[in-house]
N, C-alpha and C positions, 0 to 999 in steps of 0.2 A: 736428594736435596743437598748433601753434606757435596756432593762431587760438584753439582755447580756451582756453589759457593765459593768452594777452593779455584773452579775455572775461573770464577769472574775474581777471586784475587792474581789468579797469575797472570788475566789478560790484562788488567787494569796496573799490576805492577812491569808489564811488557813497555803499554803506552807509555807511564810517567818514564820509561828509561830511554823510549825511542824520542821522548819530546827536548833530551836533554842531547847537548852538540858535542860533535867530535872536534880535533884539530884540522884544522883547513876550511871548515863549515864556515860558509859566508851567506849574511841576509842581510835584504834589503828594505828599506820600509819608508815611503811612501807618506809624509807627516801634515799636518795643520790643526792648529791651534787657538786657540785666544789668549792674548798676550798683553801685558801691563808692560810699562816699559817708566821711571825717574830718574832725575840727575840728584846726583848728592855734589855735594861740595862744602869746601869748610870757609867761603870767602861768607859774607856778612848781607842775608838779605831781607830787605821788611817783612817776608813770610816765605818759608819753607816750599822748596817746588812740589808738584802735584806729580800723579803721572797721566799718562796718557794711555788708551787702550788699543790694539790694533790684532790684526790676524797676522801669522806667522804660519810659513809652508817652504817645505823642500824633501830630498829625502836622506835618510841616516842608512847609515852601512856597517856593518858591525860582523869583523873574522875574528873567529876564534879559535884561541890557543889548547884550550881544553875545555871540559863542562863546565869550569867554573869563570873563564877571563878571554873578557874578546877583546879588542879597539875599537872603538867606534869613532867613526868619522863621518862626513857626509858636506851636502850644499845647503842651508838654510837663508830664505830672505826674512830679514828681520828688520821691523820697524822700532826704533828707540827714540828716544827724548824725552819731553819734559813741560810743563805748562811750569811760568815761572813770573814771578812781577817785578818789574825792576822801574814800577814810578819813583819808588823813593831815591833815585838816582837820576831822576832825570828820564827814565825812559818810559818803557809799558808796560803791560799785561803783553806775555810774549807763550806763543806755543810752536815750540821746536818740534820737528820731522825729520828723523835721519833714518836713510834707509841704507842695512848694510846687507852685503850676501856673507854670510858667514864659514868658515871652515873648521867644525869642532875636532881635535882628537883626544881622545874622550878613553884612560882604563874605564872597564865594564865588568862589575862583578856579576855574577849570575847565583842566586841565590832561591835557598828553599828545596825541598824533599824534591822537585821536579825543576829546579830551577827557570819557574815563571817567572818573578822578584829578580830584580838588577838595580843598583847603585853603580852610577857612573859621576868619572871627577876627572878633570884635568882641563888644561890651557883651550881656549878657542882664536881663532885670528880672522878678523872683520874688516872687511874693504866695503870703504864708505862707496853706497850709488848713486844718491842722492842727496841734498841736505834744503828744507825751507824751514823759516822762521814766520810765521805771520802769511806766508804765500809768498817771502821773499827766496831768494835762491842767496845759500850762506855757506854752498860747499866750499868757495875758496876762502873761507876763514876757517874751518873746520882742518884737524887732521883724520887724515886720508886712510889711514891702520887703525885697529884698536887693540888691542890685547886684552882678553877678558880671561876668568876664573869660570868654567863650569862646575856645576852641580847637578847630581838630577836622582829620580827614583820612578821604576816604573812596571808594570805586571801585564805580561804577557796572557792573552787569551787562546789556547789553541784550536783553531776549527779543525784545522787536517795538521798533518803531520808535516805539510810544508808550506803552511800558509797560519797565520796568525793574526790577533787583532792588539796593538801595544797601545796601552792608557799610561801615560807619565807625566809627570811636572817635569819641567828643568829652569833653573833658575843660573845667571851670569852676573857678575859683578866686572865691571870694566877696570883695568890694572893701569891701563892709561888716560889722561886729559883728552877728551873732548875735541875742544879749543885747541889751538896752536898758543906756542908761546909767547907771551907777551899779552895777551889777551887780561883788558880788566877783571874779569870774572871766570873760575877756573870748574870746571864742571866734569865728571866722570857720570858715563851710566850704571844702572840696575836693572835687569830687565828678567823677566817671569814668564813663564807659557804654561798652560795644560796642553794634552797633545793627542791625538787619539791618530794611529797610525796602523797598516795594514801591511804587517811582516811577509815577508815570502823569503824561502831557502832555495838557495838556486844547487 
């Protein structure tokens, strides 16, 4: 009894070391989410914008330098804006649609006795697809870039040794206006996902 005991710690301590990555090890994962997406702004309006919800899909790529820090990057289509009323000015009930594909690079810590747990932080860059207000088409008032702030936290489930299943939040804060210059009302996004993705190590 005592000898399989001891086996199934050293095989069990085999797996958490084989789950954990070398330098070079690169994976790919495969994402879609459900996604919140508001505009903040400090301009002055009869009530506070709302957000809006949408699904969010692409996939994330993540080399690593050691077991504990990789980059993560990848292609994401992201829906943003904002439900916002601007009768007290003259205008309406307005719900913006900005669709961007996104480019995150992203440090990625890798954390935990097996390192499942990751905390990822750094810059994203968004090029707008699309933009409607109302069912109006408003890309050519819009700017075309966005530069945003990531965040994110997320835990890795292993089925095989080269295939995984990733649950995460990431959350972005837009570093730039919305709007172009000169625009009455000056708007930046915030945008949120849950993510449930299907890791694979090539």
């Amino acid at each position: 009894m005592k000898k399989i005991i001891c086996l199934g710690l050293v095989l069990s301590g085999f797996l958490g070391f084989s789950q954990q990555r070398e330098k070079g090890t690169i994976e790919v994962a495969p994402i879609v989410g459900s996604a919140a997406s508001i505009y903040y702004t400090r301009d002055k309006l009869s009530k506070d914008p709302e957000p809006i919800s949408s699904v969010n899909f692409g996939v994330n790529g993540d080399y690593y330098f050691n077991n504990r820090w990789s980059l993560r990057s990848g292609l994401l289509f992201q829906r943003m804006g904002s439900e916002y009323d601007l009768t007290a000015i003259g205008g309406e009930m307005t719900k913006d649609k900005l669709d961007y594909l996104t480019l995150p690079a992203n440090a990625n810590w890798h954390f935990g006795k097996t390192r499942k747990w990751n905390l990822n932080f750094g810059p994203s860059f968004g090029f707008l697809l699309s933009a409607k207000s109302n069912d109006r088409d408003i890309k050519k008032h819009l700017s075309s870039f966005q530069l945003g702030l990531n965040f994110g936290v997320g835990y890795k489930f292993e089925i095989k040794e080269n295939i995984g299943i990733l649950v995460d939040y990431q959350g972005m804060g837009g570093l730039t206006e919305v709007t172009n210059e000169g625009a009455d009302i000056k708007f930046g996004n915030v945008h949120s996902s849950f993510n449930l993705g299907c890791v694979i190590r090539l």
